[in-house]
N, C-alpha and C positions, 0 to 999 in steps of 0.2 A: 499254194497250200499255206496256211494259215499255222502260225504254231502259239498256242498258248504259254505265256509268260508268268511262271511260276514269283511267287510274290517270295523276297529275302523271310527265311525266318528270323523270329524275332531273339528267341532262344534256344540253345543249344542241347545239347546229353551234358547231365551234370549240374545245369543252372539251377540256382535255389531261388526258387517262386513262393509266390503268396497269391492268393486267389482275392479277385479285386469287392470291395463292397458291393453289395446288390447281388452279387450271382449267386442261384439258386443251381442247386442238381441236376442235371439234365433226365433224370429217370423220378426223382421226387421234387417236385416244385415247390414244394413245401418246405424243403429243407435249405435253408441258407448256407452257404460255402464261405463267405467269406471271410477272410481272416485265415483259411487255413493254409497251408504252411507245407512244402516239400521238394524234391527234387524230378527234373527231368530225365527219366531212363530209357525216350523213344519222342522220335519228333516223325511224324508222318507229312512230308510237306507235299503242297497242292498250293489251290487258290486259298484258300484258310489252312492255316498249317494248323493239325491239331498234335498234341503232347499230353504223352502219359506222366502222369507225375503220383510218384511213390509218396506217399503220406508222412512226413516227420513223426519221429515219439511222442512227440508235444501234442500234434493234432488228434493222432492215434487215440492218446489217454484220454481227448478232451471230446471224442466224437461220443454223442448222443445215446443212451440205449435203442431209443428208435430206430434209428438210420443203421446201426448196424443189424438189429431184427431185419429190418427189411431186406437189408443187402442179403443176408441168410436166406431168409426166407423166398428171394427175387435170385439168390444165383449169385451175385455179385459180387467182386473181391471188395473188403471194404478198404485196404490195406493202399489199391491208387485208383487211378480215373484217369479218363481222358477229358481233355478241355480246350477249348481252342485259344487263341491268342489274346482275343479281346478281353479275353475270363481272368487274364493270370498281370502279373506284374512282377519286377523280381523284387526278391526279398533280400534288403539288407541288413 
């Protein structure tokens, strides 16, 4: 029997990320992420560990009128996200 070998997360509950250049929204591809800015409040690990990460004030005040129509409009909190590892980078 065979056991799958879960990969180290990269970051922890708590770490303050920044979303790396080039990533776009996983729901609007249209919408560039990068630059924004927050905390880790949930790491889901696997082979790709993915993390919620709670949106800073900063990014909050700087997000787009669009993107949040849409979250409303689409359901979505606009407040975090989930993103996987290769998306994020920490922020110091």
């Amino acid at each position: 029997m065979s056991q799958t070998k879960k990969a180290a997360c990269k970051f922890t509950v708590g770490n303050a990320v920044r979303v790396r250049s080039g990533v776009t929204d996983p729901d609007f591809p249209d919408i560039p992420l990068g630059g924004w800015a927050g905390k880790i409040t949930e790491v889901e690990e696997g082979n790709a560990p993915l993390y919620l990460i709670r949106w800073s004030q900063e990014t909050l005040k700087n997000m787009h009128l669009v993107y949040r129509k849409r979250c409303e409009r689409d359901g979505l909190d606009v407040e975090e996200m989930w993103l996987g590892e290769d998306d994020l980078e920490p922020d110091t």
